[in-house]
N, C-alpha and C positions, 0 to 999 in steps of 0.2 A: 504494500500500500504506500501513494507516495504521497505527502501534505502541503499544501498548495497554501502558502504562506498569504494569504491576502484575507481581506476582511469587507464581503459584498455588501454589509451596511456601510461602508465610506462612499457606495456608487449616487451620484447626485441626479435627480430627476432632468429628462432632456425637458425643455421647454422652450415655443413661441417668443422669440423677443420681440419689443412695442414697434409699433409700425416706426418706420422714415428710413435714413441710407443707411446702406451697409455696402460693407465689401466684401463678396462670395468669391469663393475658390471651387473654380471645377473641377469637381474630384471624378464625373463619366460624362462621354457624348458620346449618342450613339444615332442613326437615322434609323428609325419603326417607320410601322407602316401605322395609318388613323387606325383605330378599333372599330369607326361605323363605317371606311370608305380605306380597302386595303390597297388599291391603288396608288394611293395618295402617299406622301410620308411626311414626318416631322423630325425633329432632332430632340429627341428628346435629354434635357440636361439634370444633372445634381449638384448639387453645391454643400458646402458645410460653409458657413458663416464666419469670417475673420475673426479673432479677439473676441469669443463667446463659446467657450469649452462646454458649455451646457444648452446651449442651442440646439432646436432640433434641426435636422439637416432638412433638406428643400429639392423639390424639383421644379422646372419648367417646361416648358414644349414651344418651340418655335417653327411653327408650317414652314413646309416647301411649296416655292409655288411650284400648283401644275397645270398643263392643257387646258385644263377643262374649267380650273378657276374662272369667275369673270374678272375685268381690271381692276374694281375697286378691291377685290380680294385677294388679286395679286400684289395689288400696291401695298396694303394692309401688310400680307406677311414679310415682302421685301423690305420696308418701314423697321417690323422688328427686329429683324434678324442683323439690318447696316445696325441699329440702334446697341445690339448684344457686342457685333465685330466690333464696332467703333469704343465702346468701354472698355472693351479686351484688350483694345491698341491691337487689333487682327487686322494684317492687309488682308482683303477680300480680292484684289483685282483681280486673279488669278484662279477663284472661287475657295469654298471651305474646304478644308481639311478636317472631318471631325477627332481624327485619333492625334492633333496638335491641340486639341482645344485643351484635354485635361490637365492643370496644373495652373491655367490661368487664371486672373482674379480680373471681376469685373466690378460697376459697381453699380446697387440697383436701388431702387425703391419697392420696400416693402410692406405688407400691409400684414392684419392676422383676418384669419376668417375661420368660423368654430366649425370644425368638421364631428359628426355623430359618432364617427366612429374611434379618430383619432383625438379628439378637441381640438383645443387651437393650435393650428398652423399656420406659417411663415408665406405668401405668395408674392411672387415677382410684379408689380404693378409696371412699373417700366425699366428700363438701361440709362442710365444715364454717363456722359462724357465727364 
């Protein structure tokens, strides 16, 4: 038998920190396909929160455009995504790379919104430069 020297009453509850900026570190990116339009795909991102060890971590999802979008919904996704590059200091010219995004830190605005299942979580409201 071997004894595992630690003490799981010092673990500290994750939690939601108050809405306004932070700077997120992406720890995965990856491109899925939508769950209601497999088609289609997104990037979908994670993040742990700069200087907040007790933070819960976060995801995002930023559309691709595709075909079948109309313009305004191409313009929309194109919007956020220059919006996520440009915080990241990511030259896009060239287009994305998702397996260079992890390790970047971007910086966003965030809000809480109480989920049933989880409570409150951390959401990306926009990228900010």
């Amino acid at each position: 038998m071997s004894l595992i020297d630690v003490n799981p009453g010092d673990a500290k509850e994750l939690e939601a920190v108050p809405a306004g900026e932070y700077e997120l570190s992406v720890t995965s990116a990856e491109v899925v396909p939508l769950k209601n339009d497999p088609d289609k795909e997104q990037i979908a991102l994670s993040f742990k929160i700069e200087g907040e060890p007790t933070a819960k971590s976060l995801r995002d999802w930023i559309g691709i455009p595709h075909s079948s979008d109309d313009e305004a919904t191409k313009n929309r996704k194109l919007l956020k995504l220059k919006a996520f590059c440009e915080s990241a200091d990511y030259d896009y010219a060239d287009g994305i790379d998702t397996d260079l995004l992890p390790g970047m830190v971007v910086k966003a605005m965030l809000t809480v919104q109480n989920d049933e299942t989880y409570g409150d979580q951390n959401r990306v409201t926009r990228y900010v430069s």
